[in-house]
Steps between C-alpha positions, in 0.01 A plus 500: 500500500133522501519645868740785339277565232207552717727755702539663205176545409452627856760738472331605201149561558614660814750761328726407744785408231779704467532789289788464370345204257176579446488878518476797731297626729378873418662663765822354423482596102419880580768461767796386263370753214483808788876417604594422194389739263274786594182324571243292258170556377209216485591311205890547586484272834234263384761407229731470778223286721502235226915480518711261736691776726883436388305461150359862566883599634695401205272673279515877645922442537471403094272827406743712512639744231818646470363829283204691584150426387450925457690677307736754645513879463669615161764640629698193716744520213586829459879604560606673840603802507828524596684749817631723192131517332358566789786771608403713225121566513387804596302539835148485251658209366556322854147584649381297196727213507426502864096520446546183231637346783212492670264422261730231378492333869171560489442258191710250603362444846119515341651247214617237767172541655350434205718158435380399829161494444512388180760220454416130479800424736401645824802330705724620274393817576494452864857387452568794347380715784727276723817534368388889419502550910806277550736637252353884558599782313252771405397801292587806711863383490544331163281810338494240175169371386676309249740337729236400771323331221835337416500348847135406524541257129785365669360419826236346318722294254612342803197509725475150540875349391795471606621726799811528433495597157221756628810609733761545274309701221321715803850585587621696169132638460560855451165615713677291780848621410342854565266438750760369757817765376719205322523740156759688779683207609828511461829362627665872650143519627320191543121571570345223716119529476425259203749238712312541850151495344647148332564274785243683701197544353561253158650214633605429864295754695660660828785352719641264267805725351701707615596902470825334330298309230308786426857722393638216350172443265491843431858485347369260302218677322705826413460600152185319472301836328280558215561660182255833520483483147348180470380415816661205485738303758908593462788433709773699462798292571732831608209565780557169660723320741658213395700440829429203699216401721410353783118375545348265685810244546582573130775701349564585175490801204080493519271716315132508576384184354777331651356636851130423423617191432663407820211656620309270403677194627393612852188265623318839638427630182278251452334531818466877444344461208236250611415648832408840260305299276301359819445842633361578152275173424420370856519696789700740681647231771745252306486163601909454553478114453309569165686754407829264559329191246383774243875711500636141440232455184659850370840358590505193319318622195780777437282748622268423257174682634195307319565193722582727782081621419385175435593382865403838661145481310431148626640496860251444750542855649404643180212265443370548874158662542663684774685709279186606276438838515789527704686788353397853411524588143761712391348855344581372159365196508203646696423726167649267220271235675206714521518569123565165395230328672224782413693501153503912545691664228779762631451796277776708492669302810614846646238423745601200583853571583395748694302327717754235580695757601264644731494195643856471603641335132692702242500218247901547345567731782592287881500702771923420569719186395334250733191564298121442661488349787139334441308302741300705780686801411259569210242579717476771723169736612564669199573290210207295611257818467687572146465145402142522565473815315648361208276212480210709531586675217526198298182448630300836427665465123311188458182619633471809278578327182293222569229780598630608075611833679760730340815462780699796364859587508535381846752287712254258537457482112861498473511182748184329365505499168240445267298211701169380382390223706599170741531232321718357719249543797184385270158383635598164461732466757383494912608777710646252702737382165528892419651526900692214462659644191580832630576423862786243650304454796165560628393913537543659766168660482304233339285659215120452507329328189393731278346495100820760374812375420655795515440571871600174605837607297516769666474387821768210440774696369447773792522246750841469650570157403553641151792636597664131572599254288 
């Protein structure tokens, strides 16, 4: 006993005991905040530092909130117009519905943006952005503000649930129902998008169905529409075909649940699932005998996904300093994490959507069904010149109204806000914290020491490795 305890102390005095009970090391706090949220500031991952790491786990997966911290544009609950309405305006009439459009998509996009960088639940935002690129559907198609806000609450209700309940309520949303042509499914002409797009690209991925499956599910999901009055979900039963079925070694009378739910009885939607999540949280090469112990964790928790997080957020692969800085952010989380560590307000957030675009994403608007692909693909010669050109304009906003210069009606006013100092970045912090902070691993170009704060900023969030996370 006394020849453990003097181990201990040992252990102690020479921080070689484990973090797990007694705390984290820096790198590893701003790691799990980066991948987990959008980043943290200073007093953000010394919190975490004082936290045991499945301590720190469990308590991102329990801040989460199933309603927005910022309150949405006035008009999510307006009535749609319906085909008749819309029938009768007059060409004057169209070119203004048409511009409200716009300016409605507009708002919404900017209003996300601003839940992003304002919420107290980061994952569940991140969550939200997940299941936003895995069930896609966008503006340009749906052309309803008010429905693609519909979609976003719901993929937030069940950011962090249960997946199939997610499923099931993702399949009689009416952005999706539109998105993927199901409001013209019916049985004299069944319409097979929604069905492919289903076992492809929501739950089994390629080469484990059949062209078969794919008619027979379609069958299923005729007269599954939405009532263009309300907006809401309706199945018209004369629309649908009530014959019999044959799918995946089961026959019967189904409808749509029914096929989700056989669906789901396949093993592979599990490991689907997880090897996505991996992609998203870990790296872009999938461990396949990981990804076969953390499918089973989905599996036997009824595809519950918070235990499914909580052993994806602790596996060693996850935790391995290998995997720091590892990734390359994703445009938004390259701006929403610029403006929530700097705490820069958005103005307008026109700007800001904007600039995401620029960068290659249309928050609310996927480039085609299989959504973003991510990973190095964000980067090319010139995203990486706009990206830099986006943070330099941060930059220059800060500098002139630090300076107490008038910006003007500019974009970079428009992206910075009304700033008025660091505190973040104050002169009580080394530049060697301030780097730590800001950067997963060591510059590239390793700044000089120097008395402003500001141009050691500056230099940090130019460097390349402040694209990576």
């Amino acid at each position: 006993m006394k020849r453990f305890s003097i181990f201990l102390v040992f252990m102690l005095l020479s921080g070689l005991m484990l973090p797990a009970a007694f705390g984290m090391r820096f790198e590893e706090a701003r790691h799990l905040l980066a991948r987990t949220g959008f980043g943290g500031n200073w007093e953000q991952i010394r919190a975490f530092e004082s936290m045991g790491y499945a301590e720190a786990v469990t308590a991102i997966l329990n801040q989460t909130r199933k309603h927005p911290l910022t309150p949405p544009p006035e008009w999510v609950n307006e009535p749609l117009m319906s085909r008749a309405q819309i029938k009768q305006l007059s060409k004057e009439e169209r070119k203004k519905l048409f511009q409200r459009w716009r300016r409605r998509s507009f708002e919404l996009k900017a209003w996300w943006f601003r839940e992003m960088v304002q919420t107290d639940a980061p994952l569940g935002e991140q969550m939200t952005l997940f299941w936003h690129n895995h069930f896609t559907s966008g503006l340009r198609k749906v052309k309803s503000p008010t429905l693609m806000y519909g979609q976003n609450q719901l993929l937030r209700q069940h950011a962090l649930g249960n997946f199939r309940q997610l499923i099931h309520a993702v399949s009689k949303d009416p952005a999706m129902l539109i998105y993927l042509d199901n409001v013209f499914n019916q049985k004299d002409k069944p319409n097979e998008n929604f069905a492919r797009e289903l076992l492809e690209l929501f739950t089994l991925g390629e080469g484990h169905y059949t062209e078969k499956d794919i008619k027979e599910v379609a069958r299923a999901f005729t007269g599954w529409t939405i009532d263009r009055r309300t907006g809401k979900f309706r199945f018209i039963r004369r629309r649908h075909d009530f014959g019999s079925k044959s799918f995946m070694g089961s026959t019967g009378n189904f409808d749509g649940d029914d096929i989700i739910d056989i669906v789901l009885e396949q093993p592979g939607v599990a490991t689907h699932i997880t090897e996505k999540l991996w992609r998203a949280f870990i790296s872009q090469k999938p461990d396949p005998q990981e990804i076969d112990r953390l499918a089973e964790v989905l599996r036997s928790n009824d595809y519950e996904l918070k235990p499914l997080m909580q052993a994806l957020l602790t596996c060693q692969a996850f935790r391995d300093p290998q995997t720091f800085g590892a990734m390359i952010k994703s445009p938004v989380e390259l701006i929403v994490g610029t403006l929530r560590v700097f705490q820069f307000p958005m103005g307008d957030g026109r700007g800001i959507v904007l600039a995401s675009r620029r960068l290659g994403q249309d928050l609310m608007d996927p480039p085609n069904v299989k959504g973003w692909p991510g990973g190095t693909r964000w980067i090319s010669s010139d995203t990486l010149m706009m990206r830099r050109q986006i943070l330099d304009r941060f930059l220059r906003g800060m500098e002139m109204l630090q300076a107490g210069k008038n910006v003007g009606p500019s974009s970079t006013q428009t992206m910075s806000g009304q700033m008025t100092n660091l505190q973040l970045f104050g002169k009580n912090l080394t530049d060697q914290t301030v780097t730590k902070i800001l950067l997963p691993l060591p510059p590239i170009v390793p700044p000089q020491a120097m008395a402003d704060r500001h141009e050691l900023v500056s230099q940090l969030v130019q460097d390349p490795v402040f694209q990576l996370k």
